[in-house]
C-alpha positions in Angstrom: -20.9 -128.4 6.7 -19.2 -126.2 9.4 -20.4 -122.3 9.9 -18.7 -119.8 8.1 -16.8 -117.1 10.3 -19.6 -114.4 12.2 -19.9 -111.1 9.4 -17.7 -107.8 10.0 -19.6 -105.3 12.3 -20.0 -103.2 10.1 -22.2 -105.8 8.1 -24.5 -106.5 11.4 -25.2 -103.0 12.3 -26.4 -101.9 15.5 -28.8 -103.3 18.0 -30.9 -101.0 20.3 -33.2 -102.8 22.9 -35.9 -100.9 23.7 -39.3 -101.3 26.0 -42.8 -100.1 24.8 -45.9 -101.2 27.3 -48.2 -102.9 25.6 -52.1 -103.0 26.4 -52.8 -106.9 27.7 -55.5 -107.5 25.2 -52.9 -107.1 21.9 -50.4 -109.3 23.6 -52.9 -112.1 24.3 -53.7 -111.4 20.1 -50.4 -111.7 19.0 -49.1 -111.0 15.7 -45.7 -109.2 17.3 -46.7 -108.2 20.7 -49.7 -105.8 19.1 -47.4 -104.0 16.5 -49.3 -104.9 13.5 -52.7 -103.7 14.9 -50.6 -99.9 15.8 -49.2 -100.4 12.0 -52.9 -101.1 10.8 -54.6 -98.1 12.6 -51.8 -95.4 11.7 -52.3 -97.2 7.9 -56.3 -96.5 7.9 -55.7 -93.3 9.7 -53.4 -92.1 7.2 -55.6 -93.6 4.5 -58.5 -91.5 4.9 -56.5 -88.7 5.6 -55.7 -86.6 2.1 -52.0 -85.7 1.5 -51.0 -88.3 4.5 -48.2 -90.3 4.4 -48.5 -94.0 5.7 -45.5 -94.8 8.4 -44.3 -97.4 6.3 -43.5 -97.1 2.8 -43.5 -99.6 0.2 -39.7 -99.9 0.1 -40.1 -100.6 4.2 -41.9 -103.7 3.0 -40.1 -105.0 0.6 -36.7 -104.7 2.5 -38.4 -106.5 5.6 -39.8 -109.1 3.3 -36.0 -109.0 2.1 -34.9 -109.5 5.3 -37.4 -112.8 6.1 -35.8 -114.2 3.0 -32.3 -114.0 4.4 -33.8 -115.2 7.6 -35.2 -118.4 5.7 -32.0 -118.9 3.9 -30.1 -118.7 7.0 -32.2 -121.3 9.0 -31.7 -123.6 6.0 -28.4 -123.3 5.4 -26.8 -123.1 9.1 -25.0 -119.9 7.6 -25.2 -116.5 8.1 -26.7 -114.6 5.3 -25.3 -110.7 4.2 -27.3 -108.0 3.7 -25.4 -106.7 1.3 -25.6 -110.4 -0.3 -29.1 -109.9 -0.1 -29.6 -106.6 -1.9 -27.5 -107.6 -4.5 -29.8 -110.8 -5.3 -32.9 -109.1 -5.1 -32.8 -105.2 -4.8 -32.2 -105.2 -8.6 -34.4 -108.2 -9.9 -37.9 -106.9 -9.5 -38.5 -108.6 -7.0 -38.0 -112.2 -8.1 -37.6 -114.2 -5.2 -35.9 -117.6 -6.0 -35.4 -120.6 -3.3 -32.3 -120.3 -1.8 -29.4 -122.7 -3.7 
């Protein structure tokens, strides 16, 4: 099957490159260029701190484990998922995540 036709801009967003430095050690670890070790600390930190926040929130999570779906479903399919697709499927279902049809 051929692709469907790229989504309307307005369905992509925006991208915005940007350059952090990195210590040498995290990027010879992995797991996104040290990210998840910065996520982990501010998590602990905020953890045993009372009233604090964490950076991420639980909805963060879910919509980037959202995301990684659509991802998935894209790589099988040759097509280009939509967010909005997306939300739709799962936003409301509690979180049932079925395979992709």
């Amino acid at each position: 099957g051929g692709r469907a036709r790229p989504p309307a801009d307005l369905e992509c967003g925006t991208i915005v490159e940007a350059h952090e430095k990195i210590d040498a050690r995290l990027m010879q670890a992995g797991d996104h260029a040290g990210s998840t070790y910065y996520e982990l600390h501010r998590f602990v930190a905020a953890a045993l701190s009372a009233g604090a926040k964490p950076d991420v929130t639980l909805e963060d999570g879910a919509l980037a484990v959202m995301m990684g779906v659509g991802a998935h479903e894209s790589m099988a399919t040759g097509l280009p998922v939509l967010w909005s697709d997306l939300v739709e499927r799962y936003a409301h279902s509690g979180g049932a995540v079925d395979e992709p049809a």
